[in-house]
N, C-alpha and C positions, 0 to 999 in steps of 0.2 A: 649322253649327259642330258638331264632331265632340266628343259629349262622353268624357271620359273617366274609366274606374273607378277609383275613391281605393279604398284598401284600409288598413284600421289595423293598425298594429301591435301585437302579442302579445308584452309580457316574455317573457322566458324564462325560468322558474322550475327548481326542481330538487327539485322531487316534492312540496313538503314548501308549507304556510300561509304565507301571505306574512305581514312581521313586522306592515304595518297591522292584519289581521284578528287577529292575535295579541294586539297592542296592544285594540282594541276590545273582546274579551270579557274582558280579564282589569279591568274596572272601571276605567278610564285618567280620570282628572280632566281632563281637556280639555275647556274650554267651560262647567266647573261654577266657582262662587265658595266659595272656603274659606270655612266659618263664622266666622263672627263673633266673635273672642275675649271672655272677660268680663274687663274689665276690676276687678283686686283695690284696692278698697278700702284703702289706707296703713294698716296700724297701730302705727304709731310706731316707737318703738326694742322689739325683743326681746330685748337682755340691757341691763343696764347699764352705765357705767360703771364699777363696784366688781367686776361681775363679770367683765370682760373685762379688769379688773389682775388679777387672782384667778386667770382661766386664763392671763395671762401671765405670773405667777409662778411658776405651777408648770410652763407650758413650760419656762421657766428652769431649774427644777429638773431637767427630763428632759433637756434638752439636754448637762445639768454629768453628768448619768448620776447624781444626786442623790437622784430620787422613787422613794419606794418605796410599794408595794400596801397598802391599810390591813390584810387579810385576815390573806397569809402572811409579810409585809415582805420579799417578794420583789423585786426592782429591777425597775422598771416598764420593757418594751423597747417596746411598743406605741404610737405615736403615737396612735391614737383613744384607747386606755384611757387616756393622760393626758389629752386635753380631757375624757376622760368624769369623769376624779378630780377636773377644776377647775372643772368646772359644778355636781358635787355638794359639793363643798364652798364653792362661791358659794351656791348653794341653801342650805346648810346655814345661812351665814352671814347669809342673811335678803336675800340683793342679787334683784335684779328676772331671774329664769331661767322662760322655757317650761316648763311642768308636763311633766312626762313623760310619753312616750308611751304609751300600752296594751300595746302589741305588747313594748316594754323594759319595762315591770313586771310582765307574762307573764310576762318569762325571767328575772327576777330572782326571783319567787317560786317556778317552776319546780326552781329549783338550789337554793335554798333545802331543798325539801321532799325531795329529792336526799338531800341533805347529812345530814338528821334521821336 
């Protein structure tokens, strides 16, 4: 029996790293397991009730084109700066609101001393 020669075949490339080895050193997750989320603990309600009438109130008022800035009594056109008018005036009101943030009491003292 006459054997005969097998020969493999050679892609044909075009100069340039084929996309596998491209893929492999840039850190490709294949074959790794994503870490394990941590699971957050529930902490109840963060606003309450009284406050979430509170900023619904004063949407109302922004929407009528009604709420004005306590500062300059400017007419308020910002949709953040009225939730921001209606969580501090729930705050003010005593209702159950997230203490402020660090980084927002930065820039409010900031303009503050601005302002002096």
């Amino acid at each position: 029996m006459a054997r005969t020669k097998t020969t493999t075949r050679r892609r044909r490339t075009s100069g340039r790293k084929s996309t596998r080895t491209a893929r492999k050193t840039s850190g490709s997750s294949r074959g790794r397991r994503a870490p394990a989320r941590k699971t957050r603990k529930s902490r109840g309600r963060r606003y309450s009730e009284g406050a979430q009438r509170k900023v619904g109130k004063v949407m109302h008022e922004y929407k009528h084109g009604t709420l004005r800035s306590g500062g300059s009594g400017a007419k308020v056109k910002n949709r953040r700066q009225a939730i921001a008018i209606g969580i501090s005036e729930a705050r003010a009101a005593g209702r159950k609101v997230p203490k402020r943030s660090k980084a927002s009491s930065r820039k409010t003292r900031s303009s503050k001393a601005r302002r002096a």
